[in-house]
C-alpha positions as CSV (number, residue, x, y, z in Angstrom):
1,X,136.6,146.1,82.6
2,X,137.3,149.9,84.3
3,X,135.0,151.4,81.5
4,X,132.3,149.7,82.9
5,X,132.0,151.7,85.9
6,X,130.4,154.2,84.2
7,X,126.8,152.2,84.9
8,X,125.0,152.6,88.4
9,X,125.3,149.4,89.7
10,X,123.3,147.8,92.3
11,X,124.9,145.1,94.4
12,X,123.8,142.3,95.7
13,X,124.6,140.3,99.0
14,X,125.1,136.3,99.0
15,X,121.5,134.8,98.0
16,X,121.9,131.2,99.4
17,X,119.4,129.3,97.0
18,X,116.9,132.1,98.3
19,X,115.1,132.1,94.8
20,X,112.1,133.6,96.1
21,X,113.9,136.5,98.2
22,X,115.8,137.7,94.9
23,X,113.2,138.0,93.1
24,X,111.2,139.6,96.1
25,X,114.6,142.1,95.7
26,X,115.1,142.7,92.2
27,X,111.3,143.7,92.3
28,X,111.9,145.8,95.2
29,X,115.1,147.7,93.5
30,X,112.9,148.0,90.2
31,X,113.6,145.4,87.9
32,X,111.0,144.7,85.9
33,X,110.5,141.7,82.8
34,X,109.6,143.2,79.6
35,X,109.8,141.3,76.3
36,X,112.0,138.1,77.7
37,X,114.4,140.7,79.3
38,X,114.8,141.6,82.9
39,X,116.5,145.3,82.8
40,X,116.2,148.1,84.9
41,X,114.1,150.9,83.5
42,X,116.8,153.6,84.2
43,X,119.8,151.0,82.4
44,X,121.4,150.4,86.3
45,X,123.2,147.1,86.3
46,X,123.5,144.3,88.7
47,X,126.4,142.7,90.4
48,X,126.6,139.4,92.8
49,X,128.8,139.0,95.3
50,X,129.0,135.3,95.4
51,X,128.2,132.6,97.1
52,X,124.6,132.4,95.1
53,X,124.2,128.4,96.5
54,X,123.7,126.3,99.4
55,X,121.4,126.6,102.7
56,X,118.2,127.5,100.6
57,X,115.8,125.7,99.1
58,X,116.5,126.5,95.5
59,X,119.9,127.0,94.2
60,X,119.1,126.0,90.7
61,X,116.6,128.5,90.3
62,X,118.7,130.8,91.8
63,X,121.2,130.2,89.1
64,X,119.1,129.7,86.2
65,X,117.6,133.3,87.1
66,X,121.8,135.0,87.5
67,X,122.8,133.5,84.2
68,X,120.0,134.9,82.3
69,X,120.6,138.4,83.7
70,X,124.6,137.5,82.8
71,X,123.7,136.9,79.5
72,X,121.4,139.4,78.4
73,X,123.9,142.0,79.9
74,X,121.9,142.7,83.1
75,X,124.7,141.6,85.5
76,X,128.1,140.7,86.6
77,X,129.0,137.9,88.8
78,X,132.1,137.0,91.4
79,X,133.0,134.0,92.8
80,X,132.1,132.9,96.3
81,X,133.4,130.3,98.8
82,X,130.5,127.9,98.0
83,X,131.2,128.4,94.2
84,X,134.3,127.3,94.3
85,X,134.2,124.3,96.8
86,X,131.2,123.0,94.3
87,X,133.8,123.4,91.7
88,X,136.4,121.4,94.0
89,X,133.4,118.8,95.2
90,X,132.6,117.9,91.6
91,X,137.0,117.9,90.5
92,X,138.9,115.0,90.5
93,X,143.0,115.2,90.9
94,X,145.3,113.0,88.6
95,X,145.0,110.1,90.9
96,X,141.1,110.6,90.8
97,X,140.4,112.0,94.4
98,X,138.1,114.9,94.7
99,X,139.6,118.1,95.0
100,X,137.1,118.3,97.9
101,X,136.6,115.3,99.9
102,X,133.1,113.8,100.1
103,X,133.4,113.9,104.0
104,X,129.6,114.1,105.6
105,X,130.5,118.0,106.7
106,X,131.4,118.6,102.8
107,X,128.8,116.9,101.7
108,X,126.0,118.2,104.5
109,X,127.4,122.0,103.2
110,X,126.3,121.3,99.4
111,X,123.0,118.8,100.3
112,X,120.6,121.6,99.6
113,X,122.1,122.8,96.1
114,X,122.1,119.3,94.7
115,X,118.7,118.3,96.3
116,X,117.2,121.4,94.2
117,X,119.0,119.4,90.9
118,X,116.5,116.6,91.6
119,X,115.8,115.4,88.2
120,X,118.0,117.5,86.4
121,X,121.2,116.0,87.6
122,X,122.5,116.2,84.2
123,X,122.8,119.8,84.2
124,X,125.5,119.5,87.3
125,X,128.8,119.4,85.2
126,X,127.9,122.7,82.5
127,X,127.6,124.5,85.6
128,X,130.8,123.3,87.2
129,X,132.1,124.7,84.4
130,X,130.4,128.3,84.5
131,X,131.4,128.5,88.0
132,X,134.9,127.6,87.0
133,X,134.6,131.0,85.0
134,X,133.8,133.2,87.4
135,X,136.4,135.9,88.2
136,X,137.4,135.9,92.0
137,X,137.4,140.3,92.2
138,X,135.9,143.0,89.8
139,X,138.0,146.3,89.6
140,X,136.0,148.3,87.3
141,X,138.2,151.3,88.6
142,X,136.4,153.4,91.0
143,X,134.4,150.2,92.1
144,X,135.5,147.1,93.2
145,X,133.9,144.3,94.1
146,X,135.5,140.6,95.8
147,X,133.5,137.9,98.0
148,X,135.2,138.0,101.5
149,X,139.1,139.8,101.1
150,X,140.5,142.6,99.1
151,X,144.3,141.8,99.7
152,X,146.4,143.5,97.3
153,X,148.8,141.4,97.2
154,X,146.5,138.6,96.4
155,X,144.3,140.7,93.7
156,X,147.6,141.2,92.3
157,X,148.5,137.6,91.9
158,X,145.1,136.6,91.3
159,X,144.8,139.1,88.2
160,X,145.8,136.6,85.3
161,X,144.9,132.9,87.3
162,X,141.3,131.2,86.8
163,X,139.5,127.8,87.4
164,X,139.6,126.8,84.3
165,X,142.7,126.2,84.4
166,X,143.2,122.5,86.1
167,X,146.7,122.9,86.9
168,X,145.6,126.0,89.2
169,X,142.4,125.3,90.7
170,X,144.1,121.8,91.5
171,X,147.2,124.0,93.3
172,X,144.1,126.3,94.8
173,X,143.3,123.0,96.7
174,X,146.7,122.2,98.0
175,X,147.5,123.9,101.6
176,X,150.2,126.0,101.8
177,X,150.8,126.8,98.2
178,X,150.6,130.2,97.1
179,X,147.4,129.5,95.5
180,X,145.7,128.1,98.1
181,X,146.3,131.4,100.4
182,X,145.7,134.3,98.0
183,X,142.3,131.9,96.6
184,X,141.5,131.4,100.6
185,X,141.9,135.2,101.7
186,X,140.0,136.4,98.8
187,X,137.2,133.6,98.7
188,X,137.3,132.5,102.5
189,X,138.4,135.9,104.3
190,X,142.0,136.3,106.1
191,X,142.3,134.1,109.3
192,X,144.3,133.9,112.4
193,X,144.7,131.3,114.9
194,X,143.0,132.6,118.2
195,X,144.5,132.7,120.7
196,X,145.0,131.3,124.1
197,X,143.8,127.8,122.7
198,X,140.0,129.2,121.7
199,X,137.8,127.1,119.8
200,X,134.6,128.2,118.9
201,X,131.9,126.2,116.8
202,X,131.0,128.0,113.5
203,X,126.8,128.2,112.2
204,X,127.7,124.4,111.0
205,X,128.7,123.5,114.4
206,X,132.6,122.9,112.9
207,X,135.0,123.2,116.1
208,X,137.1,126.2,114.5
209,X,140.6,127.1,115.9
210,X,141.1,130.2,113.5
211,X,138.9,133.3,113.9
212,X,138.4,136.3,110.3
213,X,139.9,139.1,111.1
214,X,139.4,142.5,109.4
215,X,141.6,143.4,106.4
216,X,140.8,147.2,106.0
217,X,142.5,150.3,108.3
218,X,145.5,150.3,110.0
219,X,145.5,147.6,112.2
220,X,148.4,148.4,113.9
221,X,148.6,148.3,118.2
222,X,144.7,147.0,117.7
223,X,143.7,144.1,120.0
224,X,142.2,140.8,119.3
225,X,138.9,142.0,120.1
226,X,139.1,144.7,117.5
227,X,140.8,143.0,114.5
228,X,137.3,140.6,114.5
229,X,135.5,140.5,112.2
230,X,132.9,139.5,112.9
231,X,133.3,139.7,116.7
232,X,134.4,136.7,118.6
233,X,133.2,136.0,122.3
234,X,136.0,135.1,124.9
235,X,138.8,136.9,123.1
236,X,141.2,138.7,125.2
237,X,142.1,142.2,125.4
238,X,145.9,142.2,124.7
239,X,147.6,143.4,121.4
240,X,146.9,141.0,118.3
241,X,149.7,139.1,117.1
242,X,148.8,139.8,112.7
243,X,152.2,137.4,111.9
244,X,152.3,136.6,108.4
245,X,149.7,138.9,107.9
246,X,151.4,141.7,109.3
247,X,151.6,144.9,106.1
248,X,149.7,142.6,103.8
249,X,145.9,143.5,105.5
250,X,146.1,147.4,104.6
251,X,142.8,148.4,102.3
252,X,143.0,152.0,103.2
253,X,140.7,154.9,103.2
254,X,142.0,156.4,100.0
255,X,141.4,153.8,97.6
256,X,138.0,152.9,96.0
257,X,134.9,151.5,97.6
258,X,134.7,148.0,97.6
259,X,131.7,145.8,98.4
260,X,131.8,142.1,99.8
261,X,130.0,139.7,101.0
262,X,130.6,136.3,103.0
263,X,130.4,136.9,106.7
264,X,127.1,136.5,107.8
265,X,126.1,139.8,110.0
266,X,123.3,138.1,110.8
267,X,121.6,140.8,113.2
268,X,123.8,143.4,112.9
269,X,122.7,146.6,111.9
270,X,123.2,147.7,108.3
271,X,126.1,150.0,107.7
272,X,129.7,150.5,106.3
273,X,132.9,148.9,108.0
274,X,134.9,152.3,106.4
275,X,133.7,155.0,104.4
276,X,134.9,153.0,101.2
277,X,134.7,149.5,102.7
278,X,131.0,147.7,102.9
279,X,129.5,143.9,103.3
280,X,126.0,143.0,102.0
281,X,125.7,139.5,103.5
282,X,123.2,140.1,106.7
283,X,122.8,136.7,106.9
284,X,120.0,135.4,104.3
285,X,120.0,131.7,103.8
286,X,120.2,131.7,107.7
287,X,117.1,133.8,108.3
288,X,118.7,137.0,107.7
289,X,117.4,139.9,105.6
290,X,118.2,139.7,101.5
291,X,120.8,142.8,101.0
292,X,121.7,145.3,98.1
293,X,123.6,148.4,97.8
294,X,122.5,151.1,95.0
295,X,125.4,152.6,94.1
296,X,125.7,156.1,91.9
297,X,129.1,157.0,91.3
298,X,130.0,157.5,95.2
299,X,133.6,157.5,96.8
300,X,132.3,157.7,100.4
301,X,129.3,154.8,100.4
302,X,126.1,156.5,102.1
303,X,123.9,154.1,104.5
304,X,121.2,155.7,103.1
305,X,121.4,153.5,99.7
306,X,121.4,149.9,101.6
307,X,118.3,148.1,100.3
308,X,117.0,145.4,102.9
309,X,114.1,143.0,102.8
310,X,111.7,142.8,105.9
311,X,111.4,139.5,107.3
312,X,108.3,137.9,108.5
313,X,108.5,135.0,111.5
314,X,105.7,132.6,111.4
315,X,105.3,131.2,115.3
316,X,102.8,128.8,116.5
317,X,101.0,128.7,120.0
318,X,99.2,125.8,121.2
319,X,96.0,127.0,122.6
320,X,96.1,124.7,125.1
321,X,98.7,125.7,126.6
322,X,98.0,129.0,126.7
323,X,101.3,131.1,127.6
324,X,103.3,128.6,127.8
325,X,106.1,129.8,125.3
326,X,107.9,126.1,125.3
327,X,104.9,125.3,123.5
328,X,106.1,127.8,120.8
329,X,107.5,126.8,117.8
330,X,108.8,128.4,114.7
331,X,107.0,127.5,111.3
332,X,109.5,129.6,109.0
333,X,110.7,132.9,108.0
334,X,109.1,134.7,105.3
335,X,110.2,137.6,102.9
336,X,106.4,137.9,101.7
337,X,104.0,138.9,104.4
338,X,101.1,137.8,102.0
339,X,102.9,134.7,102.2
340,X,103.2,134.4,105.6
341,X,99.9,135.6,106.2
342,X,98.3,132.9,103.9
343,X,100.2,130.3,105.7
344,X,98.8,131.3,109.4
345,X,95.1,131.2,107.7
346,X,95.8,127.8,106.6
347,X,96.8,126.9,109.7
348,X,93.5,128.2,111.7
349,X,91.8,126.6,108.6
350,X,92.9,123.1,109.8
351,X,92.9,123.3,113.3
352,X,89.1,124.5,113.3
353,X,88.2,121.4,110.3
354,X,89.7,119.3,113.2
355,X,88.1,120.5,116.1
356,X,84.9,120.7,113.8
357,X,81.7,118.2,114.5
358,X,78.7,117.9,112.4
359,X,75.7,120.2,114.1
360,X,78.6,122.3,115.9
361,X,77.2,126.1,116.1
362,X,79.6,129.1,115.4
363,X,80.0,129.5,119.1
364,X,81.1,125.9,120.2
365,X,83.3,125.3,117.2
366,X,85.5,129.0,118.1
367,X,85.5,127.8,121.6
368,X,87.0,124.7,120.8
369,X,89.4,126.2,118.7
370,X,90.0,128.8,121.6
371,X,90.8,125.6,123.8
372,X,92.5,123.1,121.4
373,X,93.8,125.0,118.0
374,X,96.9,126.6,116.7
375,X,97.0,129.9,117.0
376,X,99.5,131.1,114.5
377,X,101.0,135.1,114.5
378,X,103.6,136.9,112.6
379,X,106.0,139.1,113.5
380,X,106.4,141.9,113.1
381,X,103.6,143.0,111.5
382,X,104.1,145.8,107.9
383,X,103.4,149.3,108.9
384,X,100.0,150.4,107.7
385,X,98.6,147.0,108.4
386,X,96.9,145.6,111.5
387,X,98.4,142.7,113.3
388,X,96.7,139.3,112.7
389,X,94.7,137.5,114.8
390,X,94.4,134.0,114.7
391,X,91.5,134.0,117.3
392,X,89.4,136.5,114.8
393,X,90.2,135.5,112.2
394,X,89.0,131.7,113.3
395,X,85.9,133.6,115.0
396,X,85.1,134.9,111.6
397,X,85.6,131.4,109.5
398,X,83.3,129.4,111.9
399,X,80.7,131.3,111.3
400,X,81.3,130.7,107.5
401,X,81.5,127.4,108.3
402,X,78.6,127.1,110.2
403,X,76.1,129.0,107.7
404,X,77.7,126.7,104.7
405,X,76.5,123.5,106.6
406,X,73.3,125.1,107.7
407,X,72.5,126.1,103.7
């Protein structure tokens, strides 16, 4: 696949069932449908990262929408964590045990994506069997691409192995086989037991004993703190203790760029972890930003080419409580703002229809509202635009209201 370099490719972070925020970022990098075919006007190409299901709302659509740019050309795809414990979830062994137990924590982690195959259950297994396809890196020579780890030594034995073949993905399952470390450190990142007896709940609220650690630079003499990645509170200062791992975690600054995704930089700042070393998952299918890198041939990758979605927080005050922020609550995040802006009318909508009595003039009904509504807002607001204003915006609708039921 090295020849293929020779396209621009634009990458793309971990989607998360976040139909509506890739197509919101195709759009946005200039992807546009023209007879059947979604292509990019100047030929770019597309790759994914992984981890394309779980946590949002639409997973199938998600992959429905991949595959067709896979087939028509459009795009390449690796394999995620979530890929491949779906593969696992839906495997049996020889004794007929899932590869992935149906625990509740398993089973809580893949609830979304098989919600979204409602009514189309049957088409569960074909895909099992795409994502079994999926290669776990891309080295197109002076790219590269893997979900969490590039580990040469694992790339290396990785090179020729695939899911669908059962004898492998069943030894990918079993702990402490080869398989099972080069598929975790690529897939699942490089871990270390913290230390000092730290445990620290992860986003699932799963007690975890092991923290990622950062498998690019020379790590050597670097404390705990600074092999994180991400950063861990509590950990102490003194020199890490890399064990097994010691000479194997070694990407270094000569050797290709190589984009990944899987850790969840939920409100970090966009920017490289090395001058050839960069993650695109900020965090979207937890309420972070949809990601992209556009990529043109460059050894040293340039922050000015990330490619970041806004998004738009929906709150809701309760006018009767005026200032009281525990009355607060969060409707939803948003990577529309007409969207989100539609949703706060709708909400001013009802509150005045409920606060509305028959004979009510302009002025009483807005002063009820003032008293009793909802009193949506969204932040933060798209430059160029004024901010909206639930109050004027419900000032303006009872008079509507009012001159319909007086015509």
């Amino acid at each position: 696949m090295k020849d293929q370099s020779k396209h621009y490719w634009d990458l793309v972070g971990d989607i998360h069932g976040e139909l509506e925020a890739l197509k919101l970022l195709l759009e946005n990098l200039g992807y546009r449908e023209e007879q059947g075919v979604i292509a990019h006007p100047e030929g770019r190409k597309l790759i994914f990262v992984g981890d394309l299901i779980d946590r949002g709302p639409n997973s199938r659509g998600v992959l429905h929408l991949v595959r067709r740019l896979v087939d028509s050309g459009q795009a390449l795809v690796v394999m995620g964590n979530h890929e491949f414990n779906f593969v696992a979830y839906h495997t049996l062994d020889d004794k007929g045990r899932y590869l992935r137990s149906h625990s509740d924590d398993h089973t809580k982690q893949v609830a979304e994506t098989l919600r979204s195959f409602a009514d189309h259950e049957e088409e569960i297994p074909g895909w099992v069997e795409w994502m079994k396809a999926l290669p776990m890196f891309l080295d197109l020579g002076d790219l590269r691409v893997v979900h969490a780890s590039w580990v040469a030594e694992d790339i290396a034995y990785l090179a020729d192995k695939t899911l669908l073949d059962r004898e492998f993905l069943i030894e990918a399952t079993r702990r402490g086989t080869q398989a099972w470390h080069a598929t975790g450190r690529v897939l699942k990142a490089a871990e270390l037991k913290m230390p000092d007896g730290i445990v620290v709940p992860d986003s699932n609220g799963i007690k975890r004993t092991n923290m990622r650690v950062r498998w690019w630079g020379d790590l050597a003499g670097l404390s705990w703190k600074e092999i994180a990645f991400p950063l861990v509170a509590g950990l102490p200062e003194g020199k890490a203790e890399l064990g097994d791992l010691d000479g194997i975690l070694a990407y270094g600054p000569d050797e290709p760029p190589v984009f990944f995704g899987h850790y969840k930089l939920k409100g970090y700042p966009v920017a490289p972890q090395a001058d050839n070393v960069a993650t695109l998952d900020y965090g979207l299918g937890h309420s972070g930003p949809a990601t992209a890198y556009r990529w043109n041939g460059e050894q040293v990758i340039d922050q000015e080419h990330y490619v970041q979605l806004p998004i738009f927080q929906l709150f809701v005050d309760d006018n009767f409580h005026y200032m009281d922020e525990s009355e607060r609550h969060l409707v939803g995040h948003f990577y529309d703002y007409e969207a989100a802006l539609e949703r706060a009318k709708r909400i001013v909508n009802q509150s005045l229809s409920e606060n509305h009595e028959e004979g009510m003039s302009a002025e009483e009904l807005e002063g009820r509202y003032r008293h009793f509504g909802e009193d949506p807002f969204i932040i933060p607001t798209p430059e160029g635009r004024p901010s909206f204003s639930a109050w004027n915006y419900a000032k303006e609708r009872a008079r509507e209201l009012s001159t319909s039921e007086d015509a």
